[in-house]
C-alpha positions as CSV (number, residue, x, y, z in Angstrom):
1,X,139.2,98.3,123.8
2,X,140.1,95.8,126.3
3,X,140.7,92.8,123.0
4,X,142.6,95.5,121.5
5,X,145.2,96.2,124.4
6,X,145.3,92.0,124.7
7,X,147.2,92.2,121.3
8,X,148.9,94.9,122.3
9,X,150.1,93.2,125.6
10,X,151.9,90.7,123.2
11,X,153.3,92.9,120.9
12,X,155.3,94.9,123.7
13,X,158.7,92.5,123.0
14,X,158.6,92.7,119.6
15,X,158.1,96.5,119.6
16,X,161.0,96.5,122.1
17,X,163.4,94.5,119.4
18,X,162.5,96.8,116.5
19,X,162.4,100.0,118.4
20,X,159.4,102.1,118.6
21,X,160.4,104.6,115.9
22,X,161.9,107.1,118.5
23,X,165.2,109.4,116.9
24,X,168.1,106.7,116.1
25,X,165.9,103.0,117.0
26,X,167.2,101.8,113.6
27,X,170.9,103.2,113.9
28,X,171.7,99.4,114.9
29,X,170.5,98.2,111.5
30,X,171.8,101.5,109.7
31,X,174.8,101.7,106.7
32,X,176.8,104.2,105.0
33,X,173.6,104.1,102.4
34,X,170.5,103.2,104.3
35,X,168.6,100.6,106.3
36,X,168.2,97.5,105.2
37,X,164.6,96.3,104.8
38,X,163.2,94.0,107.7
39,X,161.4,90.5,106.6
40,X,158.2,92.1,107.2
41,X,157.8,95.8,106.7
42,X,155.2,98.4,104.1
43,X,157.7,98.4,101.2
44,X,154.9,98.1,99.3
45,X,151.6,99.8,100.3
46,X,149.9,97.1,98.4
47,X,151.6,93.9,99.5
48,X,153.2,93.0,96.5
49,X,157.1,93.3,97.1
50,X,159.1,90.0,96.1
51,X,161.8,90.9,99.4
52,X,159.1,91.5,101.9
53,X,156.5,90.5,103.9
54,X,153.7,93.4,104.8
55,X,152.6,93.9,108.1
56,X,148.7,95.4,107.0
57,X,147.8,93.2,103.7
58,X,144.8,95.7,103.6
59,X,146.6,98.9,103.7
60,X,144.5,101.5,102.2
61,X,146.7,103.2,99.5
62,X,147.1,106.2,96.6
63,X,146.7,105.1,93.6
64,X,149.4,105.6,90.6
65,X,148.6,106.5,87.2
66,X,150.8,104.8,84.5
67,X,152.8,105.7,81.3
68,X,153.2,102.4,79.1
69,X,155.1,103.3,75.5
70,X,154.3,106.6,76.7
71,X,150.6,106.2,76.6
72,X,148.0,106.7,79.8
73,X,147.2,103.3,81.4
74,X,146.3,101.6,84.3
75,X,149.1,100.9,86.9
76,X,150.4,97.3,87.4
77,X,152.4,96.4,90.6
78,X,154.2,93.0,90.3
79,X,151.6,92.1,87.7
80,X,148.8,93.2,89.9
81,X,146.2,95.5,88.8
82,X,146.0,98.3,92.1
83,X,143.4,100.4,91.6
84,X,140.9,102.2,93.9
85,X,137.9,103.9,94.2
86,X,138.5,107.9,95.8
87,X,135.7,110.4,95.1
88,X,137.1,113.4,95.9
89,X,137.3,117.4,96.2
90,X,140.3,119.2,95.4
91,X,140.1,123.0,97.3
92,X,142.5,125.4,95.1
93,X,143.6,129.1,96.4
94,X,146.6,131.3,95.1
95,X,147.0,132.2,99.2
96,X,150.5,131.8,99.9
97,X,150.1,129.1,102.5
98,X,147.2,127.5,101.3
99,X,149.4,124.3,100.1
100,X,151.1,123.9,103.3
101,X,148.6,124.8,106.5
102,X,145.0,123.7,106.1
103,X,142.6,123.5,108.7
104,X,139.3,121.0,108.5
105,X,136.6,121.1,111.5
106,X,134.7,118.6,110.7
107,X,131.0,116.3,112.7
108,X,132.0,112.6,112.4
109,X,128.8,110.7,111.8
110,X,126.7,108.3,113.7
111,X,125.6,104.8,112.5
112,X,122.0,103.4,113.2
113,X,121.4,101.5,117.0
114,X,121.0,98.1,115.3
115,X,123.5,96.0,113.5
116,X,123.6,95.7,109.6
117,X,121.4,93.8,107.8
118,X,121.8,91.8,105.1
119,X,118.8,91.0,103.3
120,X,117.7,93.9,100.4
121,X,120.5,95.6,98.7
122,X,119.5,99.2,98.2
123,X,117.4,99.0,101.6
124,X,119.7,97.1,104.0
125,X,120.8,98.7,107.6
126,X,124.5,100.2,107.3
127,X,126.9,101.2,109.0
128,X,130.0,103.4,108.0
129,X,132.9,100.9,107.8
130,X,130.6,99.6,105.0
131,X,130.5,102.4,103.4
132,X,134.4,103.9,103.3
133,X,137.4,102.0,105.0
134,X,139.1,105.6,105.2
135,X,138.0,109.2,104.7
136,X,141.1,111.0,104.3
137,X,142.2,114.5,104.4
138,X,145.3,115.0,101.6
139,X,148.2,117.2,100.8
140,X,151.2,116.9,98.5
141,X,154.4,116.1,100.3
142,X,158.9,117.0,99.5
143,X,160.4,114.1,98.7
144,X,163.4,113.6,96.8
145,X,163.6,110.0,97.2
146,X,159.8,110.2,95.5
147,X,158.9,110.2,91.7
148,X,160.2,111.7,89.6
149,X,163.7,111.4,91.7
150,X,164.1,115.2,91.5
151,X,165.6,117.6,94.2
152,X,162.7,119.4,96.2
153,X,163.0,122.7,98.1
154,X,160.1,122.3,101.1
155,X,156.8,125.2,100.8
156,X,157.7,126.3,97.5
157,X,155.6,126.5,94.1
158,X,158.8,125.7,92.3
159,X,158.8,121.9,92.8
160,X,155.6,122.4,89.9
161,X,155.8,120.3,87.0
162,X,155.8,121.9,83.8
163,X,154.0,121.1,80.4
164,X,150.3,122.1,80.6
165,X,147.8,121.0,81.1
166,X,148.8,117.6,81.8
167,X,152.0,119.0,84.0
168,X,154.2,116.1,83.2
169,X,157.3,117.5,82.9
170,X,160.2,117.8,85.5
171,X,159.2,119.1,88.9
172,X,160.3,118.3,91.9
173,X,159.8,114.6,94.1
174,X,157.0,114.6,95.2
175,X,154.7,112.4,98.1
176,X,151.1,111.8,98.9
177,X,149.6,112.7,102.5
178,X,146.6,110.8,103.3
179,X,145.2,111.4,107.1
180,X,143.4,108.8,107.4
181,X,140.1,108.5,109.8
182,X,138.8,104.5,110.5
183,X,135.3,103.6,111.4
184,X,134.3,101.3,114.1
185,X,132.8,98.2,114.2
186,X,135.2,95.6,111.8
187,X,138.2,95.0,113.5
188,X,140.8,94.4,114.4
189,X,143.0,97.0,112.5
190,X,146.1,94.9,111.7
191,X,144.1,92.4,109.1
192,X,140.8,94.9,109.4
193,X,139.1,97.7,109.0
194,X,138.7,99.4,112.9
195,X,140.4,99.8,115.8
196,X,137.4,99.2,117.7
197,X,133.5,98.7,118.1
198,X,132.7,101.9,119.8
199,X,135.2,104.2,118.3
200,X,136.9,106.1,115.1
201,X,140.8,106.3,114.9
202,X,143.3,108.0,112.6
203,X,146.8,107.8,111.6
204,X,149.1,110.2,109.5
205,X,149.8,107.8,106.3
206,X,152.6,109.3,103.3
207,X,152.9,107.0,100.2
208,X,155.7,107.5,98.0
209,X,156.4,106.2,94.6
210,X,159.7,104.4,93.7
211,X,159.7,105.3,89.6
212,X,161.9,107.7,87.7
213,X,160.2,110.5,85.5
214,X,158.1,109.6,82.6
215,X,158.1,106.1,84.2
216,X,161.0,104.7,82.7
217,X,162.3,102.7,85.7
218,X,160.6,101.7,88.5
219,X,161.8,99.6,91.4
220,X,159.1,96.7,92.1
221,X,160.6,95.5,95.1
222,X,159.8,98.8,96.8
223,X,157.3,100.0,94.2
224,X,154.7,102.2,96.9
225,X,156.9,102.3,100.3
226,X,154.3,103.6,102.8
227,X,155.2,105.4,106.6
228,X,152.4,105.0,108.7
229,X,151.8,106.1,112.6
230,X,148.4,106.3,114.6
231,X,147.6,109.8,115.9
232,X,148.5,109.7,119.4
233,X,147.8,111.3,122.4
234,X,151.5,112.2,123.0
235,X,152.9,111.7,119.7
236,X,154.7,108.8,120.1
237,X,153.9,106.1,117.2
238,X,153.3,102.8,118.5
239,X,155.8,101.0,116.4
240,X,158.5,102.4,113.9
241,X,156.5,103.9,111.1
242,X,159.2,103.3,108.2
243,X,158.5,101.1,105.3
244,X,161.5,99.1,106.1
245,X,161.2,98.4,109.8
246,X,157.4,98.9,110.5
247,X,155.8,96.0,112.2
248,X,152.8,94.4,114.2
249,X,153.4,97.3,117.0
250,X,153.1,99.8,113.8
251,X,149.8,99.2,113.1
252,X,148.4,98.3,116.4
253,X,146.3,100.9,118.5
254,X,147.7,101.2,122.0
255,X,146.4,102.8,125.4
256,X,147.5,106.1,124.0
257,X,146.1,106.1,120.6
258,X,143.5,108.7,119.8
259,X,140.0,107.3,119.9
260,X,137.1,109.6,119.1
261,X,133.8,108.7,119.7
262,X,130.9,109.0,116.8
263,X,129.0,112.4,116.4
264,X,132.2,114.4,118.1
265,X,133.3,117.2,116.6
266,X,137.0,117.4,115.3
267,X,139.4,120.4,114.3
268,X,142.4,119.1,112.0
269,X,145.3,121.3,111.8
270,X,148.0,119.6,108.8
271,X,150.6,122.2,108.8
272,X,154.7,122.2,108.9
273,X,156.1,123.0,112.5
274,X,159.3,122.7,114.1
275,X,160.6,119.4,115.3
276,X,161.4,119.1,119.2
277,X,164.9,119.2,119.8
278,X,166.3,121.5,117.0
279,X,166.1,118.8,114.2
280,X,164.8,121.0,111.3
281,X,160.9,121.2,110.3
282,X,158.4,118.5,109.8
283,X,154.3,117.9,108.9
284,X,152.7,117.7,112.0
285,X,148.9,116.4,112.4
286,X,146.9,118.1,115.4
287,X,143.9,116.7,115.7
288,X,141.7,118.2,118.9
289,X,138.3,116.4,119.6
290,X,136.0,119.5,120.7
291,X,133.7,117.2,122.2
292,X,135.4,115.7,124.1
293,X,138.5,118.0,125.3
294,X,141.1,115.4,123.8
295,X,143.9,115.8,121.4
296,X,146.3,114.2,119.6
297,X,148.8,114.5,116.8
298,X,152.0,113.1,115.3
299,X,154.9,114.4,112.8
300,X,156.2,113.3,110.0
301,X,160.1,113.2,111.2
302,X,162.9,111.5,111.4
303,X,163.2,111.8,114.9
304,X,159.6,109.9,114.9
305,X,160.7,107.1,112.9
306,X,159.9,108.5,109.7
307,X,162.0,107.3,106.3
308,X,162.6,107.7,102.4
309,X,163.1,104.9,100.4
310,X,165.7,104.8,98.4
311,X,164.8,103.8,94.7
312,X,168.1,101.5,94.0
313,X,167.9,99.1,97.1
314,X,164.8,100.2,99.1
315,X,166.8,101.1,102.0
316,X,165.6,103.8,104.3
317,X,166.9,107.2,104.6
318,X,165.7,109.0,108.3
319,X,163.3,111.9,106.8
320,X,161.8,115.1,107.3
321,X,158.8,115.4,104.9
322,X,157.7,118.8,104.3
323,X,154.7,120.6,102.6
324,X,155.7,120.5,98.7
325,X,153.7,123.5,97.4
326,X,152.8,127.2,99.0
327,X,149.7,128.0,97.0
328,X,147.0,125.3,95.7
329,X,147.1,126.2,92.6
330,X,146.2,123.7,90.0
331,X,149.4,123.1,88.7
332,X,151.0,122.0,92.1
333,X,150.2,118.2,92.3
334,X,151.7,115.0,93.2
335,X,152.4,113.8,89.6
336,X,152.5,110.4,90.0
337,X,149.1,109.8,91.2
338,X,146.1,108.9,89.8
339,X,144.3,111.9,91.8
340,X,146.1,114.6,91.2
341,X,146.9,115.2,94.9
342,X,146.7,118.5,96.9
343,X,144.3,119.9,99.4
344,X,142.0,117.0,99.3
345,X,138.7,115.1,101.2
346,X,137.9,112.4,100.3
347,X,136.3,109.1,100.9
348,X,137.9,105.4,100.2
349,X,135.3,103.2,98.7
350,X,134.5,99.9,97.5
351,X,135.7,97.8,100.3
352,X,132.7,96.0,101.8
353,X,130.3,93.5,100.5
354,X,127.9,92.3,103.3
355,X,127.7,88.5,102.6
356,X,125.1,85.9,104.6
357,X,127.7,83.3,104.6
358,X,131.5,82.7,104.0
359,X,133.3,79.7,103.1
360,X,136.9,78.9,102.1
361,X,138.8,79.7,105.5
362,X,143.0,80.4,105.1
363,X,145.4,80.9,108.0
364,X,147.6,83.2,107.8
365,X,150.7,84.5,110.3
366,X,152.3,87.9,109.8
367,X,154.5,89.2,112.6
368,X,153.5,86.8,115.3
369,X,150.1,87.6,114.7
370,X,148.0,84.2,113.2
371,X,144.4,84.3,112.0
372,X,142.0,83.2,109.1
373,X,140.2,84.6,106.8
374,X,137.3,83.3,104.3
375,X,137.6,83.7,100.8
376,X,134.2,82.7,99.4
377,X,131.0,85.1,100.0
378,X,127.4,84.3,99.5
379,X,124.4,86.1,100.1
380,X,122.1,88.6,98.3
381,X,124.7,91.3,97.1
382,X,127.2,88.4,94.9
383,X,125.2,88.3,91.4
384,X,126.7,87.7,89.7
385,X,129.1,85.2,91.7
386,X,132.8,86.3,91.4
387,X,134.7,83.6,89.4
388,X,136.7,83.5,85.7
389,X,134.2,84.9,83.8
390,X,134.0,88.2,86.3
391,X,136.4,90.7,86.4
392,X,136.7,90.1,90.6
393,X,137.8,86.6,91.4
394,X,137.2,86.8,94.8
395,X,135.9,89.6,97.6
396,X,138.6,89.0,100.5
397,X,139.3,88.6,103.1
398,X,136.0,88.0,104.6
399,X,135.0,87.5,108.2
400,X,131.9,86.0,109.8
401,X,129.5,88.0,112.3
402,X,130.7,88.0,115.6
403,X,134.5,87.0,114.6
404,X,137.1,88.3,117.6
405,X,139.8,87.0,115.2
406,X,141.4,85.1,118.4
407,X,140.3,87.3,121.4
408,X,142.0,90.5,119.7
409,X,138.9,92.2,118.2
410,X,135.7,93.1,119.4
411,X,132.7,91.2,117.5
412,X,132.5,91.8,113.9
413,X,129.4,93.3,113.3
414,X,127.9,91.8,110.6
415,X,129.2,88.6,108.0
416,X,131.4,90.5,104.9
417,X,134.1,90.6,103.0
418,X,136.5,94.0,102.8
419,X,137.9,93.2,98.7
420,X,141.6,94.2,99.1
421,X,143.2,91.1,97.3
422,X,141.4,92.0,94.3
423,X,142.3,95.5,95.2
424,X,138.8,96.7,95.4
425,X,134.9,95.8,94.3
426,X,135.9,95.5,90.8
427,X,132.4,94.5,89.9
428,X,131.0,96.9,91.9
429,X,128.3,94.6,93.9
430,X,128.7,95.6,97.3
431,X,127.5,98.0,99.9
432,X,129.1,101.2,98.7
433,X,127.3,100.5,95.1
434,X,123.7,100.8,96.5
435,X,121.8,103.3,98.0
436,X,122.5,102.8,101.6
437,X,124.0,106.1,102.0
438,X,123.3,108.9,104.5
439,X,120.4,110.7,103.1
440,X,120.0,112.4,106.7
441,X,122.2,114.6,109.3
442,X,121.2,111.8,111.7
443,X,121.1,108.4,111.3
444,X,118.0,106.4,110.2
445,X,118.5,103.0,108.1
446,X,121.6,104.2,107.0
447,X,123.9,106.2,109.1
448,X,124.5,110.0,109.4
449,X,126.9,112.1,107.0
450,X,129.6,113.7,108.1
451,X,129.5,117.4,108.2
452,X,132.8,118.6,106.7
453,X,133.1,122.8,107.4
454,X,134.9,124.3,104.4
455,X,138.4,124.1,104.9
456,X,140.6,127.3,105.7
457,X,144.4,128.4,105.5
458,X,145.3,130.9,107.8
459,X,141.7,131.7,108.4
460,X,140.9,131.9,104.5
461,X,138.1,129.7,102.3
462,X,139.4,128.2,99.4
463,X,137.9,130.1,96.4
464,X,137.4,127.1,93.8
465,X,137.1,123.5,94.1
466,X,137.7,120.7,91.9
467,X,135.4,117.2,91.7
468,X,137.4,114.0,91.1
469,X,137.3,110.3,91.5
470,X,139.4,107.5,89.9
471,X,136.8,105.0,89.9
472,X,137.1,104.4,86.1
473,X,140.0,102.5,86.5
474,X,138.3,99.5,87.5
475,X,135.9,99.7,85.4
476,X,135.8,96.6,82.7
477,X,134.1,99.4,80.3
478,X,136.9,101.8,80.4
479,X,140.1,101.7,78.4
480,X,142.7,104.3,77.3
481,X,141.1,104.3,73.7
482,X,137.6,103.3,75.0
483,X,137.0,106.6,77.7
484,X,133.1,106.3,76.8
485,X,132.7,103.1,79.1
486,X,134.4,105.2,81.5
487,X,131.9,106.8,84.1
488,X,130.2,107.0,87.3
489,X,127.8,104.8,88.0
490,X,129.6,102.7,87.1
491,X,128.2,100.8,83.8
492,X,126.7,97.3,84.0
493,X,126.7,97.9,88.2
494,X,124.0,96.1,89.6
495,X,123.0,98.7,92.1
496,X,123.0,101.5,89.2
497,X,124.5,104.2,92.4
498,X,127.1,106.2,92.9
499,X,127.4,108.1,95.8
500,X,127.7,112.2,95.6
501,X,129.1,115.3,97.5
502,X,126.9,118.3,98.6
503,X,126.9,121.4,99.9
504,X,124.8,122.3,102.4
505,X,123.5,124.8,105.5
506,X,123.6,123.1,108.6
507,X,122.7,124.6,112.1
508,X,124.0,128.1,110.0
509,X,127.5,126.4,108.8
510,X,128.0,126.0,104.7
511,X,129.5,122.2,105.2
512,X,130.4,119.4,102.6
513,X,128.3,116.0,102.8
514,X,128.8,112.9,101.4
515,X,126.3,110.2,100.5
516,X,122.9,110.6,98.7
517,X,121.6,113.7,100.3
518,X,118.7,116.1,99.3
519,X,119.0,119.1,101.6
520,X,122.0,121.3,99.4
521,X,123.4,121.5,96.4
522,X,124.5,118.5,95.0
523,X,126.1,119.9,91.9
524,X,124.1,117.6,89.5
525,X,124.7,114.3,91.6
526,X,126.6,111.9,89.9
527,X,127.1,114.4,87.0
528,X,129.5,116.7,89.5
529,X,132.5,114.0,88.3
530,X,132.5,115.3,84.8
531,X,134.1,113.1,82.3
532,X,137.3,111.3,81.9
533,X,141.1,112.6,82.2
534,X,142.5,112.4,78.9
535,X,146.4,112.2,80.8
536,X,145.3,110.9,84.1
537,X,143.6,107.8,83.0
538,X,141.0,106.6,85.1
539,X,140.4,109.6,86.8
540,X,136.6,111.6,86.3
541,X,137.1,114.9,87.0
542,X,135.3,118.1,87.0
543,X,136.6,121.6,85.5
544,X,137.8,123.9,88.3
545,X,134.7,125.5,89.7
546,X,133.9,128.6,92.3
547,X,133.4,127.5,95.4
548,X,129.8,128.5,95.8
549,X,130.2,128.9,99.8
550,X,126.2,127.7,99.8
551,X,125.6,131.0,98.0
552,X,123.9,129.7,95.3
């Protein structure tokens, strides 16, 4: 932590300029319709937008689905293709309640003694930020400044789209809730993966999307404004969270960020709560390490920093987001994304490929920050080598093996490259493609799983779940009128893996596990994703299913 609070130490004046997202730190900035964007800034989760700069390149973002001539397709952001990788489970309930307060208790795992190795694909020595840059925990958010530009009323199954089964019709605006958890051992977090060696982290993350309904306008300037703040001991965000005025504070772990060590056991309360002060209601994030004795949280307000973006000029609008829906039903999703968004877990993949060497350094500076990057990687897991004729040009930015990226970062762990400028492992070569997944509760070659209770609301299971992943979107194989290339494995992959969720006893708990392990049910393995979405393109999903509860 000690590299971490060096960066820190020089971000304090430029977190003092900006404010640090406290009620009224933009008012200076402020007119009668918004606040201007800053030169550097998450108007753009991806890092596309032509009027600004962003302040994390690697942001780990929802991914949109697409409408073009009114036909299913893959999303394009500035002429970039932005597609990801999220296997997922959806938990559904018609509990009033069960859309807006969800509690997850959850093991984070442990990775092996020894650093990575990178030698035998398939056999190699992992750790977890090799595996997924971000498990999250999701919920659809009230947004009115949020596809499809519709008035929202907070907690209520009214803001459903119509026009099943593909619910694309009307409804109300609608935002996506990712709490995000980061591994440790590939920092440092503002051009990384972690905020440290030794510990995970987690922020409260809300992407919107800047598009009218059916698609027919969408502003690419602001296309996927993202608000992000770190769970914090005392709920103060370490730099303003807003698209238009976060900066190198924003994404920057402080001395009282929450940092929770592998193996502890968490309780995560998303829920809407009051804000301090009398300023309305707002998602909060508890999280309470139960190993430890240490909490944090943060809230989604205005008061904390928190904006909407408004579609016509990307200026911010101080915000409350809210809950969208009451019950999980099926119906109440986020309707602009490529998951179809609710009471989610999930895991974001297919951003590591271990490399023995890198080449092809660039410097880069955002917000006072400088550092390089490599853009080349060689080793065992690039065959073929990414170039024209592959559909990945390049796996960066990469990093070499013991990297402090200028005294701010712990060591890197191992030599690899995290693929977020080709917006994921689009030829699926790299770690999360093989089997070195947990296949154990504790960790051997590969690390442990995490041990994910089922979720409750109000003290109630969910009754059904849903399996999901929008892998096929990257695929080369899959196309709108070509769904049979579209599956998981992924075809043509040359590890021929795709990891799986289970459900399994453990120490007399029914918990979800993630990986390639044999002790549950594992719904069929790979064949738990179903097929493809015929509306939500991209997307492999299973039929709603009875949550089995390790009954069966």
């Amino acid at each position: 932590m000690r590299a971490i609070r060096l960066l820190f130490a020089v971000l304090v004046a430029i977190s003092s300029l900006a404010g640090t997202g406290a009620a009224g730190s933009a008012s200076t900035t402020s007119t009668t319709d918004g606040v201007a964007p800053g030169a550097i800034g998450l108007l753009d989760c991806n890092g596309y937008s032509p009027i600004q700069k962003s302040v994390k390149r690697n942001m780990v973002c929802a991914d949109p689905r697409a409408l073009y001539d009114g036909k299913p397709s893959r999303f394009y952001d500035n002429g970039h293709y932005i597609g990801h990788d999220e296997p997922s489970i959806r938990f559904l309930s018609t509990v009033p309640g069960s859309a807006n307060d969800v509690t997850w208790t959850e093991q984070l795992p442990m990775d092996p003694a020894a650093a990575p190795t990178v030698a035998t694909p398939g056999s190699d020595l992992t750790h977890w930020f090799e595996l997924s840059a971000a498990p999250w925990f999701g919920m659809a958010l009230c947004d009115p400044f949020s596809f499809p530009q519709a008035a929202c009323k907070p907690n209520s199954d009214s803001n459903a789209p119509k026009n099943p089964p593909t619910f694309n019709v009307d409804g109300g605006g609608s935002s996506f809730l990712e709490v995000q958890f980061y591994p440790p051992g590939f920092g440092p977090f503002p051009d990384n993966l972690s905020c440290d060696n030794s510990h995970w982290c987690a922020s409260l993350h809300i992407n919107d999307l800047e598009c009218t309904g059916q698609f027919h306008f969408c502003n690419f300037n602001c296309i996927e404004p993202t608000n992000f703040a770190f769970i914090q001991t005392d709920g103060v965000p370490t730099g303003p969270p807003s698209p238009q005025r976060a900066n190198l504070a924003t994404v920057t772990p402080n001395a009282t960020t929450l940092l929770m060590n592998p193996g502890d056991r968490l309780r995560v309360h998303i829920f809407d709560a009051p804000v301090p002060g009398g300023g309305g209601s707002a998602l909060k994030v508890q999280v309470d390490d139960l190993s430890t004795g240490q909490s944090g949280f943060m809230q989604a307000s205005a008061a904390n920093g928190y904006m909407a973006t408004i579609l016509g000029n990307c200026k911010g609008v101080p915000f409350n987001y809210e809950p969208e829906y009451s019950t999980a039903q099926p119906q109440n999703l986020v309707p602009w994304a490529a998951l179809q968004g609710g009471i989610l877990t999930q895991f974001e993949i297919g951003h590591f490929t271990p490399c023995t060497t890198v080449s092809n350094p660039v410097t880069f500076t955002v917000g006072g920050f400088t550092d390089t990057f490599w853009q080349t990687c060689s080793g065992p897991y690039e065959v073929p080598a990414d170039n024209a004729s592959n559909p990945e040009i390049s796996d960066a930015p990469c990093y070499p093996a013991g990297d402090t990226h200028g005294g701010t970062s712990d060591p890197n762990e191992v030599t690899g490259c995290v693929n977020f400028f080709g917006n994921g492992d689009v030829d699926f070569d790299g770690t999360p493609y093989w089997r070195d997944w947990p296949n154990s509760t504790s960790p051997n070659t590969f690390p442990s799983t995490f041990l994910q209770q089922q979720p409750t609301t109000n003290g109630q299971m969910y009754s059904s779940v849903q399996f999901e992943t929008d892998l096929a979107a990257s695929e080369s194989t899959c196309g709108p009128t070509r769904l049979s290339g579209c599956a998981a494995p992924p075809p043509g992959a040359p590890g021929g893996f795709y990891p799986y969720w289970t459900q399994a006893k453990v120490s007399g708990s029914c918990v979800w596990e993630f990986g390639q392990m044999p002790n549950g049910n594992a719904f069929g393995g790979d064949a738990q994703f179903d097929g493809p979405s015929s509306y939500f393109f991209g997307t492999l999903s299973s039929p709603v299913l009875p949550n089995p509860n390790c009954s069966g």
